[in-house]
C-alpha positions in Angstrom: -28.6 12.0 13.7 -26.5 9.7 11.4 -24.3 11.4 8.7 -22.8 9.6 6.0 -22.0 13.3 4.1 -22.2 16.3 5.1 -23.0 19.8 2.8 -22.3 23.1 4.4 -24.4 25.4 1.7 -22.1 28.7 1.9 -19.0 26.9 3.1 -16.7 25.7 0.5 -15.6 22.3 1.0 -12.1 21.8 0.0 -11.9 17.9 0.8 -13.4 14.8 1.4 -11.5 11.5 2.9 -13.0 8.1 3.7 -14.3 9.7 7.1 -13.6 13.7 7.7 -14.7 16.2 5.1 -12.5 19.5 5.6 -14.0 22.8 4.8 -12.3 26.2 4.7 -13.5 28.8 6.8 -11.2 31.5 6.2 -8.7 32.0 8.6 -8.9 28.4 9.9 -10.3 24.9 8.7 -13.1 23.0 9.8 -13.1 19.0 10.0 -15.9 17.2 10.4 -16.1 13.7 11.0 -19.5 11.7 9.5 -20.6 8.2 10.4 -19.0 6.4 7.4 -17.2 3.1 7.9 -14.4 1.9 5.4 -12.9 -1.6 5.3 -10.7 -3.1 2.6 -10.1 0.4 1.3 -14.0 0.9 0.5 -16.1 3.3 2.3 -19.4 1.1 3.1 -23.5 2.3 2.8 -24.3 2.4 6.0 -23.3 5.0 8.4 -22.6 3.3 11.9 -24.3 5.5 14.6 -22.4 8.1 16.7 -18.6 6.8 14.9 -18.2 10.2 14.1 -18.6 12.0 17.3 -16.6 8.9 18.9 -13.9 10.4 16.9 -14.3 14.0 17.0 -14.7 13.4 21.1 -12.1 11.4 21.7 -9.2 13.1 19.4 -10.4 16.3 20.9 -9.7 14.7 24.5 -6.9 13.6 23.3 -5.3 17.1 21.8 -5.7 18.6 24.9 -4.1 16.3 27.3 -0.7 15.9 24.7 -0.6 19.7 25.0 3.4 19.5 25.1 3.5 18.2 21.8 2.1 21.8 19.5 -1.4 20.2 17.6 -3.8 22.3 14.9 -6.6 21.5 17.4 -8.6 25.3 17.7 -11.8 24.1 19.6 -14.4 21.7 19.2 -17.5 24.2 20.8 -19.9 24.9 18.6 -20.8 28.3 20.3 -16.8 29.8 19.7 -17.2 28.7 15.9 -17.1 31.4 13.1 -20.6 33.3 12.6 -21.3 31.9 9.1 -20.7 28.2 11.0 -24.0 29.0 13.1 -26.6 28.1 10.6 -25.4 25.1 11.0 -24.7 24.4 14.8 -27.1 20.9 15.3 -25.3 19.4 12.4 -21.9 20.1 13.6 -22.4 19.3 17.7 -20.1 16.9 18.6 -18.9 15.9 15.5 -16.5 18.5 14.2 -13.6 20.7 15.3 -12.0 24.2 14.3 -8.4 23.7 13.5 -5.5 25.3 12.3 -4.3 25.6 8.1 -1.6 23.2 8.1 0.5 21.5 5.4 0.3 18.1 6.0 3.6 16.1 5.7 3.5 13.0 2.9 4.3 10.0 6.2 1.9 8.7 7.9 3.9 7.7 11.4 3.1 4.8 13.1 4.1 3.5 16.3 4.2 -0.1 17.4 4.0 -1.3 20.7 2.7 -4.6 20.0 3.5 -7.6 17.3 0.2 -7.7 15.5 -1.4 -7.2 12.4 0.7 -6.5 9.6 3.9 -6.5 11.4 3.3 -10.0 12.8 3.1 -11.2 9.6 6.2 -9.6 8.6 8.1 -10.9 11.6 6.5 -14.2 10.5 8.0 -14.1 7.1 11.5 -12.7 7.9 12.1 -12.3 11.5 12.2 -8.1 11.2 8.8 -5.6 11.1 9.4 -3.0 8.7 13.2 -3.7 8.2 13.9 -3.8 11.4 15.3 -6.8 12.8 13.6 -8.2 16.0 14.4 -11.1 18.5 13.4 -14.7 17.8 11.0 -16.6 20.0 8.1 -13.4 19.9 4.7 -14.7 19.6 1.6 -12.9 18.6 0.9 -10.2 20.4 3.4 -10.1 22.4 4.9 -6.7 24.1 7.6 -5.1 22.2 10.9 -4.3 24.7 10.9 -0.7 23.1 8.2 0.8 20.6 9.2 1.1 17.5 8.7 3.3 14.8 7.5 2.2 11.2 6.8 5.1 9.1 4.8 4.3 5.8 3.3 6.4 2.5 0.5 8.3 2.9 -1.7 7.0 -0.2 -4.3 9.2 -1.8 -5.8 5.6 -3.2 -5.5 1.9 -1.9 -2.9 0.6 0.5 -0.4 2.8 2.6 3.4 1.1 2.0 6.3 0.6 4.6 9.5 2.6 4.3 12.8 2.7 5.8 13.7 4.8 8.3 16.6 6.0 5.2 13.7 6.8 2.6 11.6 8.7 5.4 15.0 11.2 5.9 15.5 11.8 2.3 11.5 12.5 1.7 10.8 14.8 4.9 14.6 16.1 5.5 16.8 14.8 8.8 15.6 17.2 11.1 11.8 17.0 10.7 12.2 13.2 9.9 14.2 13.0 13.8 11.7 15.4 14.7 8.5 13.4 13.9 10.0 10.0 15.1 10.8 11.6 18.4 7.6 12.8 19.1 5.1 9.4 17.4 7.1 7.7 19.9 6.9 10.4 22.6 3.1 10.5 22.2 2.1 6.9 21.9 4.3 6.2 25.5 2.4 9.0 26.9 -0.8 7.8 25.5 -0.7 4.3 25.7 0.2 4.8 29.2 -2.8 6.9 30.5 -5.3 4.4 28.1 -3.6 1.4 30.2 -5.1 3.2 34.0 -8.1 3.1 31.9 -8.2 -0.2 31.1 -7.0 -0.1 27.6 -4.0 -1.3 25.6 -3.1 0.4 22.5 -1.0 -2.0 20.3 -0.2 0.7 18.1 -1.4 3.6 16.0 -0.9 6.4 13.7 0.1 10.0 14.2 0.0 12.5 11.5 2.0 15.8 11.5 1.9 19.1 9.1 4.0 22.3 8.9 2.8 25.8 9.8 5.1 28.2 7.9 8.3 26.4 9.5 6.2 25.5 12.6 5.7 21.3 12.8 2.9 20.1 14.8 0.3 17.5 15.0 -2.9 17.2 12.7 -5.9 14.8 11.9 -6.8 12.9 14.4 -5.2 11.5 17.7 -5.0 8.0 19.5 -8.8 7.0 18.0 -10.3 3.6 17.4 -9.8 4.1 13.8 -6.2 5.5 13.8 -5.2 2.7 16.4 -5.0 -0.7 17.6 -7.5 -0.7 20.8 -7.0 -4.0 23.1 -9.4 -4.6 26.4 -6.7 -5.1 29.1 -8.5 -7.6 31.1 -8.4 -9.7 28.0 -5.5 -9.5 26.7 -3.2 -12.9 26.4 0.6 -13.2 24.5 0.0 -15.6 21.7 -3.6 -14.9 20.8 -5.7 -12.2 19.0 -7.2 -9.7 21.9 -10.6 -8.3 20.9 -10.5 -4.5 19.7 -12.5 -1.5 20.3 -12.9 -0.8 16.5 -14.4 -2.1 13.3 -12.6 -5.8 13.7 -16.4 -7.0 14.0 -17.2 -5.4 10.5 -13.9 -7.2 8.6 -14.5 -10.4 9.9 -18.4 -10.1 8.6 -17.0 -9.1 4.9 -14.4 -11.7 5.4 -16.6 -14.4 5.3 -19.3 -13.4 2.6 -19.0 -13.9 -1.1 -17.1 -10.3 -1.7 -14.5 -9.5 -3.9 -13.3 -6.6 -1.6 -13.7 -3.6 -4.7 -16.8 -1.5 -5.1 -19.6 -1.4 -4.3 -19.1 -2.5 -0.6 -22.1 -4.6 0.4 -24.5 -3.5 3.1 -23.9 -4.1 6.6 -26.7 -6.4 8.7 -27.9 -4.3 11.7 -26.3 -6.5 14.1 -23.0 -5.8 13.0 -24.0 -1.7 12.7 -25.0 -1.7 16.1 -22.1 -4.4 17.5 -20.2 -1.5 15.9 -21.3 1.0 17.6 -21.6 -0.2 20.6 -17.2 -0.5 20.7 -16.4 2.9 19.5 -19.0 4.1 22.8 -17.2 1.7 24.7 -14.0 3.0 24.0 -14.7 6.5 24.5 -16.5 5.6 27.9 -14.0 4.2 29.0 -10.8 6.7 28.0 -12.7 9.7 29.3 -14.8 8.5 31.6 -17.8 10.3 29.4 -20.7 9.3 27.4 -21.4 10.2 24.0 
């Protein structure tokens, strides 16, 4: 069953992002991800089959394995959900998890393993990737010698914006800002290491964290197709553009169509719905050895 929204008559709904829709179940929260697909900063008609179990599935997987970091994951069974949740069991299957009431912190925290996207085109420009100065001689794609970690804003509308590692201390505070560039850079090693026996290399991505009382710990989602940068190792070369196990085939069908990239989004052809698809599947296959 594809989802593009999801209503939870009875359960108040107490936020809706371009994917997830977050619902307050007393004690604890309830995310749930739909099938919607945003590009350009527009959420698009169609739903793309299965997305938002991909990302339910494999952010679940994920919060379990990178137990030594603390994470607001609860559980993602159906059966161990809330009474009141049971009316609703088929629509949430596979597609929604029970987590913790956290206060989410305003950085989104991003590390980079890889020169590509947006911070090729920085070191391009100026030779640095967020500030930060770099080597000469890197080409596209190439391996970065040590991760590193580019903390941006975390925008309620349009783009997210670098900052320095300076304005990320005075926002969050030294020890939480030490604290959360520690473990984004703890996580993604760990991560990108098991995806790489797996036969996938994440360039980068995005972590997330949120306070419990005085408690920090991990929230939203967790190494996914959409939160990262997903490269098939077998095809990866230095100085190109590797393939990625996200929605790369849906920007490069809006980039070449008469759109002005604001709303309304255009509708997707079927080929590039089901091309779609078919990566976020792969990508879960092949991380967890699973099927969705």
């Amino acid at each position: 069953m594809d989802m593009l929204t999801c209503e939870l008559p009875g359960i108040p709904k107490i936020a809706s992002g371009k994917v997830r829709e977050i619902f307050d179940v007393g004690e604890n929260l309830l995310l749930v991800a739909t099938d919607r697909i945003s590009a350009f900063d527009c959420i698009l008609p169609n739903p793309i089959p299965d997305k938002g179990k991909v990302l339910t599935q494999i952010s679940s997987f994920w919060f379990q394995k990178l137990d030594f970091v603390p994470n607001h994951f609860l559980t993602s069974s159906v059966q161990s959900y809330p009474e009141s949740l049971h009316p609703y069991v088929e629509i949430l299957s596979g597609r929604s998890m029970l987590i913790k009431k956290a206060v989410p912190l305003p950085v989104e925290c991003i590390a980079r393993g890889y020169l590509a996207g947006s911070a090729w085109a920085e070191y391009q420009a100026s030779g640095t990737v967020c500030g930060q100065r770099l080597p000469q001689g890197l080409h596209r794609s190439d391996r970065l010698s040590t991760a590193l970690f580019t903390p941006t804003t975390k925008a309620t509308a349009g783009h997210d914006t670098n900052m320095s590692w300076k304005e990320c201390r005075a926002l969050l505070g030294e020890d939480i800002a030490q604290q959360v560039r520690d473990w984004t850079i703890e996580l993604y090693e760990y991560g990108r290491a098991y995806a790489a026996t797996r036969g996938i290399l994440v360039a980068d991505t995005k972590f997330e964290f949120g306070l419990i009382d005085d408690q920090l710990l991990l929230v939203d989602e967790c190494l996914t197709p959409d939160s990262s940068r997903f490269w098939p190792a077998g095809s990866y070369h230095p100085d190109s553009s590797p393939p990625s196990f996200d929605k790369q085939f849906v920007r490069d069908y809006l980039e070449n169509i008469p759109w002005n990239k604001m709303p309304p989004a255009p509708s997707l052809p079927e080929t590039i719905v089901a091309k779609t698809s078919e990566k976020y599947r792969e990508a879960y296959t092949l991380l967890t050895g699973s099927k969705v």
